[in-house]
C-alpha positions in Angstrom: 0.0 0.0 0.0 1.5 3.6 -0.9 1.2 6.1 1.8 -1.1 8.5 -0.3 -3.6 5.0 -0.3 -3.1 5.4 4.0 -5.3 6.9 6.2 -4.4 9.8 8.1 -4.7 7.9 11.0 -2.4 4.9 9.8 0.6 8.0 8.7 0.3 9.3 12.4 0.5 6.0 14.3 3.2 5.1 12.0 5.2 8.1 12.9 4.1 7.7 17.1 5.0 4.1 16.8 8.3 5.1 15.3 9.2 8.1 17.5 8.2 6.6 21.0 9.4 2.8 19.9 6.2 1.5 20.8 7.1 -2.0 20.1 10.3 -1.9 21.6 8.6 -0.7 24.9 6.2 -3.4 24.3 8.5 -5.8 24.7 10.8 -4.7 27.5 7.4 -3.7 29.8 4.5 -5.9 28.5 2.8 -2.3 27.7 3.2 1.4 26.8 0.9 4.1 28.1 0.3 7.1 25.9 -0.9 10.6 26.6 -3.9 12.2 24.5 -1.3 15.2 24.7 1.2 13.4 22.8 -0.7 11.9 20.4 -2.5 15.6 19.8 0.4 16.0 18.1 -0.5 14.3 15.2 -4.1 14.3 15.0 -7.0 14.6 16.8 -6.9 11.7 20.0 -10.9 11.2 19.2 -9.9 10.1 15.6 -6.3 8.0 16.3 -8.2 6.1 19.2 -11.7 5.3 17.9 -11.3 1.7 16.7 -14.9 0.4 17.1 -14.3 -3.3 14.6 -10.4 -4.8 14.5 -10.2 -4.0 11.1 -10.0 -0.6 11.5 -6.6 -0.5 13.3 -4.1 0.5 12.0 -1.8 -1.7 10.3 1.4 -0.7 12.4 -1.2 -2.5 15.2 -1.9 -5.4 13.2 2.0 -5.9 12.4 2.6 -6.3 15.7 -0.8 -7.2 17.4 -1.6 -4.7 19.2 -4.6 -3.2 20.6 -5.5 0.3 22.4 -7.6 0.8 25.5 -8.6 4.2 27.5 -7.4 4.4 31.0 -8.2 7.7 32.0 -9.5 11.2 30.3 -5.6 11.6 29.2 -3.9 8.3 29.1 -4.3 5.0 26.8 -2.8 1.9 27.5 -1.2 -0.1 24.0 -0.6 -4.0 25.0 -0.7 -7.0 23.2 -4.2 -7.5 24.4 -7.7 -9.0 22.6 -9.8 -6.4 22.6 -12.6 -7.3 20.0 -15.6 -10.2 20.1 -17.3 -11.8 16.7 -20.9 -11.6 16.3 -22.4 -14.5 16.4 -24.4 -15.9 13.2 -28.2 -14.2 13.3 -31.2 -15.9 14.2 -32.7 -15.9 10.3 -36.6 -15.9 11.8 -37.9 -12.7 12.2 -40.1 -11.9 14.7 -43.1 -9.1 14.1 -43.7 -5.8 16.0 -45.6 -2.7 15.5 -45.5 1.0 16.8 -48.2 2.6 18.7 -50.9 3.7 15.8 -51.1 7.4 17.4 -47.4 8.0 16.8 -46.7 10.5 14.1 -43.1 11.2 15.0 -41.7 7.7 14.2 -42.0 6.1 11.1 -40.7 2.6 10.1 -39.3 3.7 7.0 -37.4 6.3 8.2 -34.8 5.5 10.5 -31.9 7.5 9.9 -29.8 7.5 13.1 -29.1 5.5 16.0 -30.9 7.1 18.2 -33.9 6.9 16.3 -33.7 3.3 16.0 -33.2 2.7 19.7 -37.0 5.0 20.3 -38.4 2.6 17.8 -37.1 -0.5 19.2 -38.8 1.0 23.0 -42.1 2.7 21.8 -42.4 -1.1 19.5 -42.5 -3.4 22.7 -39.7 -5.1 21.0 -36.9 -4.1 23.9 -39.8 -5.4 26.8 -39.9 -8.7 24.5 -36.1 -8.9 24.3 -35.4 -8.4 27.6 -38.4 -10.2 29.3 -39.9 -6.9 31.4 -43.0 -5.7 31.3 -42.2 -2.6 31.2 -39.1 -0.4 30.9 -38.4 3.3 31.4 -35.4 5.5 29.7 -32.7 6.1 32.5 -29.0 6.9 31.5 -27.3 8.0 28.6 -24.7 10.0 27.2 -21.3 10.5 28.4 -20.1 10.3 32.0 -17.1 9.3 34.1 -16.2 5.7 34.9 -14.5 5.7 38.2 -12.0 3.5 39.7 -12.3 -0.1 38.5 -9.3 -3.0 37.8 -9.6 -6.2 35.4 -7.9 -8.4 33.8 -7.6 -8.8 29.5 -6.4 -11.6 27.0 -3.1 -11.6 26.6 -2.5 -12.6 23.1 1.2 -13.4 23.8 1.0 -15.6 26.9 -1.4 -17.6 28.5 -1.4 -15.3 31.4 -4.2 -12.3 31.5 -3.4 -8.7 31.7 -4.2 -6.3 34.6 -5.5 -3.0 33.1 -6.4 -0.2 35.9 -8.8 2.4 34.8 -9.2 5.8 36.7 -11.5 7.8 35.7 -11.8 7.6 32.1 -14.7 8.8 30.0 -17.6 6.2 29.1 -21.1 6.9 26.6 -24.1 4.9 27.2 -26.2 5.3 24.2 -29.3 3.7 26.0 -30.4 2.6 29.7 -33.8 0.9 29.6 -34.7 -0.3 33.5 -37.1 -2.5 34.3 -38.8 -4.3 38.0 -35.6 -6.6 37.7 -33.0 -5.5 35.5 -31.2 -2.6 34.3 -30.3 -3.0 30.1 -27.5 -1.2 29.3 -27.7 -0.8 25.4 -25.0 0.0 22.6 -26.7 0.7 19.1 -24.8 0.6 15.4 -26.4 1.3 11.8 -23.2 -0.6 10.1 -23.3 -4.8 10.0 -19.5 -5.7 10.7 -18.0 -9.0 11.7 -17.2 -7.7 15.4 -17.1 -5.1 18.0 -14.9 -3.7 21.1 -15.5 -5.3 23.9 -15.0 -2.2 25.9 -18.2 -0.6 24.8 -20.4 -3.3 26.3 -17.4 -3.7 29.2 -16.8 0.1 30.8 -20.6 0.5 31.4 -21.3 -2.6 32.7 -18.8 -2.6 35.4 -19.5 1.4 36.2 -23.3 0.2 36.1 -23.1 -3.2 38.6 -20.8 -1.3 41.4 -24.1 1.6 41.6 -27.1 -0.9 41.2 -28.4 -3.5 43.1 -29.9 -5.0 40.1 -28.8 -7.0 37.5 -26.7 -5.4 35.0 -27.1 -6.6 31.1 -25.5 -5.6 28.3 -27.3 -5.4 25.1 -26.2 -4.4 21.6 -28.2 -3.0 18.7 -28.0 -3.1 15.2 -30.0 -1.8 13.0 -29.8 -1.8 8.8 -32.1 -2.0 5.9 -35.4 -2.4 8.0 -34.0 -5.2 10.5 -33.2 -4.5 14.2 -30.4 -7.5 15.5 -30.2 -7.2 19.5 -27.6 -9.5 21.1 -27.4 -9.6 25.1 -24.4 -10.6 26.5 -23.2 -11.7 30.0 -19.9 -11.2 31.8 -19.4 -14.5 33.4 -16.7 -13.3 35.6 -17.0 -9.4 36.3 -13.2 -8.5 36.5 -12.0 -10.5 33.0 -13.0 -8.4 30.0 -13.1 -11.4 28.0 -15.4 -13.4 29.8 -18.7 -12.5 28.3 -21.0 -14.8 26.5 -23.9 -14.6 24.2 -27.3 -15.4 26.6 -29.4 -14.6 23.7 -30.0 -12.9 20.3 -33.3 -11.8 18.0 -34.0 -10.3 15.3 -37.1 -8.1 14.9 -39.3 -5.8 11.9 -41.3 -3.2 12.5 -42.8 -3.5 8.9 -43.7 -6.3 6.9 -41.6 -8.5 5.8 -42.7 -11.4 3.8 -41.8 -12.2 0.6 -42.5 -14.9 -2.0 -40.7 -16.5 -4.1 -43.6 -15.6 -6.7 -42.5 -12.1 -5.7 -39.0 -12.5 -6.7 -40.0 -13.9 -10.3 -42.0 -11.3 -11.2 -39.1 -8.9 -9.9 -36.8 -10.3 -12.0 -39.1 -10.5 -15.3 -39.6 -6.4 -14.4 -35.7 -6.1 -14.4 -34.7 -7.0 -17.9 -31.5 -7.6 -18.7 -28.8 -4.7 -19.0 -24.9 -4.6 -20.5 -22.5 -4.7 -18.2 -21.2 -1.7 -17.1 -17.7 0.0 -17.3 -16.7 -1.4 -13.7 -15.1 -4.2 -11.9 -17.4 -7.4 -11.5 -18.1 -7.4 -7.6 -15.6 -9.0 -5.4 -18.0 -8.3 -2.4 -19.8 -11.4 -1.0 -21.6 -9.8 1.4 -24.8 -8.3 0.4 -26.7 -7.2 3.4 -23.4 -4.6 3.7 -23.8 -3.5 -0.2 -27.0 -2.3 1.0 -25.8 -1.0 4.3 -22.7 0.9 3.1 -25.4 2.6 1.0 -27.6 3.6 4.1 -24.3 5.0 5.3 -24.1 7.4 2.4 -27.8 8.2 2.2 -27.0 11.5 3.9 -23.5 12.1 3.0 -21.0 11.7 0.4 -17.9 10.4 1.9 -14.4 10.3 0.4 -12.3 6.9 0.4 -10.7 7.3 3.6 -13.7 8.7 5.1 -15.8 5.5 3.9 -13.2 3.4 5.3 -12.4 5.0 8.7 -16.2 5.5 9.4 -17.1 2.0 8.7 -16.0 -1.7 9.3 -13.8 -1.7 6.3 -9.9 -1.4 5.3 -9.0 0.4 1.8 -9.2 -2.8 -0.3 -13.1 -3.4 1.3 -14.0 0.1 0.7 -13.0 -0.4 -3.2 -14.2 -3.4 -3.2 -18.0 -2.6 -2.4 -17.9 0.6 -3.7 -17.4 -0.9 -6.5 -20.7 -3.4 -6.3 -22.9 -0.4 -5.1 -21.3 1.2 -8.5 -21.8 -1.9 -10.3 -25.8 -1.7 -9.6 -25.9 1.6 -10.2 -26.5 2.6 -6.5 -23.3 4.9 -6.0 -21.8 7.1 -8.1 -18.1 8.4 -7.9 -18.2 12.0 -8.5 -15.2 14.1 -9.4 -14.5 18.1 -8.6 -11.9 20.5 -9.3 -9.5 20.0 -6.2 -10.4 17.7 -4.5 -10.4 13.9 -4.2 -13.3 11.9 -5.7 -16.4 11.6 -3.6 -19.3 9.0 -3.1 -22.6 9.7 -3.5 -26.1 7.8 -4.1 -26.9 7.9 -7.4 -30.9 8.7 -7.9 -31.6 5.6 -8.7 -30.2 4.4 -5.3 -31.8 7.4 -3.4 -35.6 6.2 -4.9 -34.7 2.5 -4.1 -33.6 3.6 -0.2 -36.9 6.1 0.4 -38.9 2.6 -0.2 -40.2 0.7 2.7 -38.8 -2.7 3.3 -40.4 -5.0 0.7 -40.8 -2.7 -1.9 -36.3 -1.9 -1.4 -35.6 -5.6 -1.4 -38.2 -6.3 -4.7 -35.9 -3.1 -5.9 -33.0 -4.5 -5.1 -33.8 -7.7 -6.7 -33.9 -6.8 -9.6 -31.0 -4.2 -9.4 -29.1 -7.6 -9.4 -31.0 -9.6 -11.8 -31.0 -7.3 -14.6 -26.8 -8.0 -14.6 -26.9 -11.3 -16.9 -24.7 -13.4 -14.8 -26.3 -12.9 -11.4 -30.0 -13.6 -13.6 -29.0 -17.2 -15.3 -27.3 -18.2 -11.5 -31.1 -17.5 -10.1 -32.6 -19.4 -13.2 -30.4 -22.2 -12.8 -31.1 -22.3 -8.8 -35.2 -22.1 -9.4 -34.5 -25.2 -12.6 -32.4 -27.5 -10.0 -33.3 -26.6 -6.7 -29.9 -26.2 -5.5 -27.3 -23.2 -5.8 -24.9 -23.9 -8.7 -21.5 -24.5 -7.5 -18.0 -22.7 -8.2 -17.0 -23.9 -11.8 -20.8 -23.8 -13.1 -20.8 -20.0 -12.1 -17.5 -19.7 -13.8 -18.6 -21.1 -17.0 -21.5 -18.6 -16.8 -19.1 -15.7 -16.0 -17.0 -16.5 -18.8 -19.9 -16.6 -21.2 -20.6 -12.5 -20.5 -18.4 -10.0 -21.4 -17.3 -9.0 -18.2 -15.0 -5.6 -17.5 -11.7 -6.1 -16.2 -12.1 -9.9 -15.3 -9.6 -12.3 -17.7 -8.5 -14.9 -15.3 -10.1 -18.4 -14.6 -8.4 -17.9 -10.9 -10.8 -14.5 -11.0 -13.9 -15.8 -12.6 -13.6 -18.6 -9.3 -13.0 -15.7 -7.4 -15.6 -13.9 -8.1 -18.5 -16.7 -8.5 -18.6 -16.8 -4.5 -20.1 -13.0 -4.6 -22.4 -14.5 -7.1 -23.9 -17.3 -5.2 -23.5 -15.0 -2.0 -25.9 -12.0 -3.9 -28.4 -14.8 -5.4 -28.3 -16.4 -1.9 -29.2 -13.2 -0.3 -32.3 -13.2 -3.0 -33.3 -16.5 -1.9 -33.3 -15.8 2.0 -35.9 -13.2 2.0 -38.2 -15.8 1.2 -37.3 -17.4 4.2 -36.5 -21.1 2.4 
């Protein structure tokens, strides 16, 4: 990777790393604790420290496996620590909710923020059905100090855990939700990732169970294209940061959501078929974050490095599906005098995300089958019964005239985006 291709972020921990001899302190003291003063220096400490998903670290981080924690309001502690947890698989079934008819504030198709989707998830009875409470009330949120609390951390180089003191360091509780027997401490997202940091379900819960009496649980939320995912989590020993365990996750709608597979044939006999387009065949296998990088640019255009250091993606992902959105004809890449190319919803995409929920995925639909290889991989699928496997999607590839794809090591490549897309078609019937 050139350095014009890093993020600003990645130059200035490059040059910290380098000036302080991170990894050589590392080594010789098991840590290094750095001051937001020092690394002011080089950028912003809200922008160098805010890793939310391990691929966003830097790659000075990776290289040496790394990970950064807050200590305090000034101070950060760098240690070969594991600081990030994978999602587990969703639960495909979705259950059904509704909001209160006399609301006029909150709609179901518009859900622009996270805060939104958090006062649709309450005023929906889906949070009371979650969490098993008959009824909750708003408490804490926002930003507010941590206290004095010690625990232990994965050590990724030895088998033996890490103490890590914090003293008064800043936490952000994006929801509180109490009910007669439990206090549900939430953390909400709009972008679909692999992981998360630990620490934002961790600091809260430990500031929350030393001030309560009742029990404490941590709950994530993440909403995109018209589904809510809530995972709660439990801390099965308090002081070891890697302890927690999934007790339970659900998926919820607040609209309709069924779809036929009739549904999806007449879709596709709408879409056509159109000529492949002057940009790279899709090297991006997961859909639902096509779709989801698009919600993220529904009020914004973003440059490359702001797509990749706002969402769950390093510089190769952000090309990658920028590049399908492109290749549906859902982003644009717009150019100005000056300054650096920008990404932006194309109308098309802006008509297809002001849809509610079945309507955008019937749109969607046929944004992918109207691209010929994609539409004889979902022929073959409703002829057989069965998703046609690597080489058959190759032989299909290399019967269009694709841009920019030669190889027979690509057209493999490629074919798992394919099935991946037409499997993501199938799904919404729920088969």
């Amino acid at each position: 990777m050139s350095k014009t291709e890093k993020g600003k972020n990645d130059q200035a921990w490059e040059a910290l790393f380098e000036r302080y001899a991170i990894p050589a302190r590392v080594e010789e003291d098991g840590k290094f604790l750095i001051s937001a003063a020092q690394i002011k220096e080089y950028r912003e400490p809200r922008l160098m420290a805010k890793f939310d998903h391990r691929i966003q670290l830097p790659p000075v981080f990776a290289k040496h496996r790394l990970a950064i924690l807050p200590v305090s309001r000034g101070d950060y502690v760098i240690a070969p620590f594991e600081a990030y947890h994978l999602f587990e698989p969703s639960e495909q079934k979705v259950a059904h909710v509704s909001l209160p008819a006399h609301l006029q504030s909150l709609s179901a198709d518009d859900i622009p923020s996270e805060a939104i989707a958090i006062n649709c998830a309450w005023a929906s009875g889906m949070l009371a059905d979650f969490l098993g409470e008959e009824a909750l009330h708003a408490t804490v949120s926002g930003r507010m100090g941590s206290g004095q609390f010690d625990f232990y951390i994965e050590n990724t180089r030895s088998a033996a855990p890490f103490p890590v003191s914090v003293r008064q360091s800043q936490i952000e509780i994006d929801a509180a939700f109490e009910g007669a027997r439990s206090l549900a401490l939430l953390e909400a997202k709009r972008d679909l990732a692999e992981d998360f940091l630990i620490r934002q379900l961790y600091y809260p819960f430990r500031v929350w169970s030393e001030r309560i009496a009742k029990e404490v649980r941590p709950v994530f939320l993440v909403y995109s294209n018209g589904i809510f995912r809530l995972y709660e989590y439990r801390f099965q020993q308090p002081d070891f940061y890697n302890s927690l365990c999934l007790v339970k996750q659900k998926q919820y709608a607040i609209v309709d959501t069924a779809i036929t597979l009739s549904d999806i044939k007449a879709a596709a006999l709408r879409a056509g078929t159109a000529a492949e387009p002057p940009v790279p065949f899709p090297q991006a296998n997961q859909f639902e974050r096509v779709v989801n990088l698009c919600e993220l640019l529904d009020s914004q255009e973003l440059c490359r490095e702001q797509v990749t250091e706002e969402y769950a993606f390093d510089v190769r992902q952000t090309n990658y599906y920028t590049d399908a959105a492109r290749y549906l004809g859902l982003l644009e890449r717009r150019y100005s005098e000056g300054r650096k190319p920008v990404y932006a919803l194309t109308p098309a995409g802006k008509r297809i995300l002001r849809l509610g929920y079945r309507p955008r995925q019937l749109a969607l639909c046929e944004a992918i089958l109207r691209r010929r290889v994609f539409r004889e991989t979902f022929l073959r699928y409703l002829e057989t019964g069965r998703m046609p496997g690597v080489e058959e999607i190759a032989g299909i590839m290399q019967a269009a005239p694709l841009y920019h794809v030669g190889k027979p090591s690509t057209y493999r490549r490629r074919a798992s985006t394919v099935s991946g897309w037409v499997n993501w078609i199938v799904n919404l019937t729920g088969r």
